[in-house]
N, C-alpha and C positions, 0 to 999 in steps of 0.2 A: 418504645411505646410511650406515648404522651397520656395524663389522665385529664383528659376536657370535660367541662361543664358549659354548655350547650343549652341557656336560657331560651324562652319561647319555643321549646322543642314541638310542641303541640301544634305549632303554627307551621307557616308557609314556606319560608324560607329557610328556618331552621330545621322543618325537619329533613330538609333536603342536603344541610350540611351535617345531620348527624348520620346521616345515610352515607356520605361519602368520607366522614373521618372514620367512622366504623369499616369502610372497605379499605382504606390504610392502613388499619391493625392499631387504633388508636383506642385507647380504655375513656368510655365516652360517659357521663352521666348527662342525661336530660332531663328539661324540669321546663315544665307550666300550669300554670294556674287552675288551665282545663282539665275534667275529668276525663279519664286516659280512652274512654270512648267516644271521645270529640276529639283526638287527636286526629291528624292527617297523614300522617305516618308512625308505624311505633315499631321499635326494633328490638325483639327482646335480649340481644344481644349488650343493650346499652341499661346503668340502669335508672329504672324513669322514675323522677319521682311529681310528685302533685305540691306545687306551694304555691302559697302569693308571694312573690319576690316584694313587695311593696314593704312588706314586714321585716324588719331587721334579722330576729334571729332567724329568720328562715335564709338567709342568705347565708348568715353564717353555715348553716345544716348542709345548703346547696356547693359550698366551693370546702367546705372542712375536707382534707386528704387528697384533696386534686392539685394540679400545677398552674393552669391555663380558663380562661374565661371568655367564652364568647358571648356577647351578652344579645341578644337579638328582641327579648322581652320588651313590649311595650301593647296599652292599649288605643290600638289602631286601626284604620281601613283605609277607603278610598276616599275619594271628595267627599261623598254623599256625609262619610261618618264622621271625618274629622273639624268640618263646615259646622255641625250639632251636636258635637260634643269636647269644647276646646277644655272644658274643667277636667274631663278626664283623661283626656290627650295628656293634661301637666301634670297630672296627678304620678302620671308613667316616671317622673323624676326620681322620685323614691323609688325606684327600682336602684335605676344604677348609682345614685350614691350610696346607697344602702351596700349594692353588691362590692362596688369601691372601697367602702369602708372594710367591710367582711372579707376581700381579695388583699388590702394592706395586713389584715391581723394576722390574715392564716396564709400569709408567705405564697399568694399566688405570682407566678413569675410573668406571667403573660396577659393582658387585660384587652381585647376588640371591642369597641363598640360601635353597633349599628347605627351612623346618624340616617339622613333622607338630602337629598333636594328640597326641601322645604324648607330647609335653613338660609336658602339665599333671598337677597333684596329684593322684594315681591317689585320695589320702583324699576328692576334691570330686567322685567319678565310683564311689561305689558306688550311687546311686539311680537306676532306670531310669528317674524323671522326671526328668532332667538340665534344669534351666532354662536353660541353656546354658554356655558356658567363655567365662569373659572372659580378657582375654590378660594382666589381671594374675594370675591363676588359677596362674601359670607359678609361683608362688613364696608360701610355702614349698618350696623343690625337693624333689619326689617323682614324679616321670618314672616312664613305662616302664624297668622293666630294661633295660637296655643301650641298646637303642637310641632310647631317649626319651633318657636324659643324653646319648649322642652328640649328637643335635640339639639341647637344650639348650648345650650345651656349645659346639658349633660357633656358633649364635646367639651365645655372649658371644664368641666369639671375633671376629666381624663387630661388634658393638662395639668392642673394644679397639682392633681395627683400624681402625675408623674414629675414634678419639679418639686414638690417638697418632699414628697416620700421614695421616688426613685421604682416606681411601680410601671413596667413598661406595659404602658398603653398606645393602640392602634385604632383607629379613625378610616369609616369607610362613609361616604356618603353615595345613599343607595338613589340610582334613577327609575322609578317605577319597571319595578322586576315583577315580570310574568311567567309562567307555565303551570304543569297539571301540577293537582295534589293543592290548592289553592284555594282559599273562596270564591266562591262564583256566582252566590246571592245571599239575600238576607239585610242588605243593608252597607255591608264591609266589604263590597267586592271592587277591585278598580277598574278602570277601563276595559282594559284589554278580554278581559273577565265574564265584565257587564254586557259587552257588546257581543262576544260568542254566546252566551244565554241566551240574551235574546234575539239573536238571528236564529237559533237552535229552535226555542220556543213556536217563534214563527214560523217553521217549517213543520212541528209537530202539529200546532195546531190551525195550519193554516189560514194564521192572521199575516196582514200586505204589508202593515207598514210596523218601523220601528221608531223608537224614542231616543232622542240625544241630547242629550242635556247641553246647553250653551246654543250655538249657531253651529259648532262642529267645526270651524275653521282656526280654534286653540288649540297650539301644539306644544307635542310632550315628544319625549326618545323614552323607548320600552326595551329592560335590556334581558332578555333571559336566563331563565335560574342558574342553567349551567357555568353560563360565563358571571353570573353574579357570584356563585360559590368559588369558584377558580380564582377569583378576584378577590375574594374576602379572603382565602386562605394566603395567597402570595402578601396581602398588605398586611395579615397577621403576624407574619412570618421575615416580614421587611427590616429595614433599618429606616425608615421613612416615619420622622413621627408628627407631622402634620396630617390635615385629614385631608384625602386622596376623593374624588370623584369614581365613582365606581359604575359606569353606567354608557349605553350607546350614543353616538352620536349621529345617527341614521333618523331625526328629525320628522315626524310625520303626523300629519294636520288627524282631528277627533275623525273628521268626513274620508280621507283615505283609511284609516284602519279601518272604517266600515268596509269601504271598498273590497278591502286584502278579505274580511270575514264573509262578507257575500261572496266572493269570487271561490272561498275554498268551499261554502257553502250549495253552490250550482246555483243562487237565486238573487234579485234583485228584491229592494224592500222600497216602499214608500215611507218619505224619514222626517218624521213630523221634531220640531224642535220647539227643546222646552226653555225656553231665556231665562225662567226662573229658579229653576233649579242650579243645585252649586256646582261653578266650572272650572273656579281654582285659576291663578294665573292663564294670559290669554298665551304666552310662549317661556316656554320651559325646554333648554335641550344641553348636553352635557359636556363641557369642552373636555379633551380627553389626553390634552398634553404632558400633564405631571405624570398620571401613572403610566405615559408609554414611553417616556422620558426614563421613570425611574425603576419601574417592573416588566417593562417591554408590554405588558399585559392590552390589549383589545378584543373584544366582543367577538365572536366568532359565528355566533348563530345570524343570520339573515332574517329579518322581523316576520317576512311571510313562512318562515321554515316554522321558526317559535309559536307562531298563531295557529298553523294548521296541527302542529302536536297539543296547542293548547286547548284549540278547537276539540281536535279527536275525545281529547280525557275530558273535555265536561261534556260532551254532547252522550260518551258510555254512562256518566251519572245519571244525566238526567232520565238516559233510557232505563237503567238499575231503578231509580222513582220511579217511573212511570209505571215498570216492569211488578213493583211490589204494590203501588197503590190499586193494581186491577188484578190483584190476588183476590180470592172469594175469603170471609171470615171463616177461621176454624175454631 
């Protein structure tokens, strides 16, 4: 039995990997910033605690007695969020050299950290046919504003750390990973997310048409939680200490994912498009030859399978709101 700490537990992603390290019989502590009733999942099997990772000795508190570090913390969302708030996107740095430094003192053997697709050359991602990003793509450095050089940056930092201290660290660069348990509004939600809302919405309350930010013809590859977790666990678990792409290569324009969400939907929308709103590079898609080269590892979900399960769990939320806001007051 491994003792893991499982940063950003609270969140998307993570808490779906402490969900499945806990089904391997792994001794898991979790920790986020959020109060444990905004978490997304909570497993009382694991034990959770509440910090701001940004703070030093809290990082210390966070990995003191465990072996392993999955760091996933960071503050982030979709375009919308990361487009308006690049200061605190960087600010997310202190997390992981904080936890880096706290992982070198208290003898953790193992170190993941969560980079993104945003770390590549926004100059290699203006063509909607993106042949895909290779992870040498990373350099010449021209990241996302803010928070692409955040994860850039923290990436070398897991380097360094690993060449002068001997701290084995692992590198995944995540491709917009979708399914339930996820944001779905509010501001931080991404695509795939955004568009079941509000196709959902518009069938609740029978409005015709929907909103898509850009023209809809910039593409992304959307890779599913399941194969994103399966994926994070083999490159944590690798001899592979460069950072690996983690993400589908199944390419599909903003205007087709509407498609797939109408169609699991039963309805058609009229799709008014917002140019000024934030669209993020015009093609982004994932080349996937290092980790099938070196982990065998590939996506397994089919993007319409992933969207009609992602579909299904927010369209129950939003019926759960609907359901409670036409409760009478008692």
């Amino acid at each position: 039995m491994k003792r893991i700490v499982v940063t950003g537990a609270g969140g998307f992603i993570a808490g779906h990997l402490v969900k499945e390290l806990i089904r391997t019989g792994q001794k898991v502590r979790a920790v986020d910033i959020k109060p444990l009733n905004e978490w997304y999942q909570i497993f009382p099997e694991a034990d959770n605690l509440v910090l701001d990772l940004r703070l030093r000795e809290n990082c210390y508190q966070a990995v003191n007695g465990f072996n392993e570090v999955f760091n996933l913390a960071a503050d982030m969302g979709g375009m919308g969020f990361i487009e308006n708030n690049k200061a605190a996107c960087m600010i997310s740095v202190l997390i992981n050299t904080h936890l880096l430094i706290a992982a070198r003192d208290c003898g953790i053997e193992r170190f993941f950290f969560s980079s993104s697709a945003c770390v590549y050359n926004a100059e290699k991602q203006n063509d909607p046919n993106n042949p895909g990003l290779k992870e040498s793509d990373a350099y010449p450095a021209l990241p996302e504003d803010g928070y692409g050089w955040e994860k850039l940056f923290s990436e070398r930092m897991c380097r360094h750390f690993s060449e002068d201290f001997g701290l084995i660290t692992r590198v995944a660069r995540y491709h917009n990973v979708y399914g339930p348990y996820g944001t779905y509004d509010g501001g931080r939600e991404k695509a795939p997310a955004a568009i079941c809302r509000k196709v959902i919405e518009a069938g609740i309350t029978g409005q015709k048409h929907i909103e898509i930010w850009g023209d809809g013809y910039q593409t992304r590859s959307f890779t599913y939680i399941d194969d994103c977790i399966k994926g994070s666990i083999d490159i944590m678990y690798s001899d592979i200490e460069e950072p690996l792409n983690l993400g589908s290569s199944e390419m599909i324009s903003i205007n087709e994912l509407v498609d797939i969400v109408e169609n699991i939907a039963g309805y058609k929308l009229v799709r008014k498009y917002d140019l000024t709103a934030p669209k993020g590079v015009r093609g982004r898609n994932s080349d996937n030859t290092l980790i099938k080269k070196y982990l065998g590892w590939e996506p397994s979900m089919p993007l319409r399978n992933g969207m009609k399960k992602t579909y299904d769990w927010i369209k129950e939320q939003i019926q759960k709101e609907d359901k409670n806001k036409s409760k009478p007051f008692q």
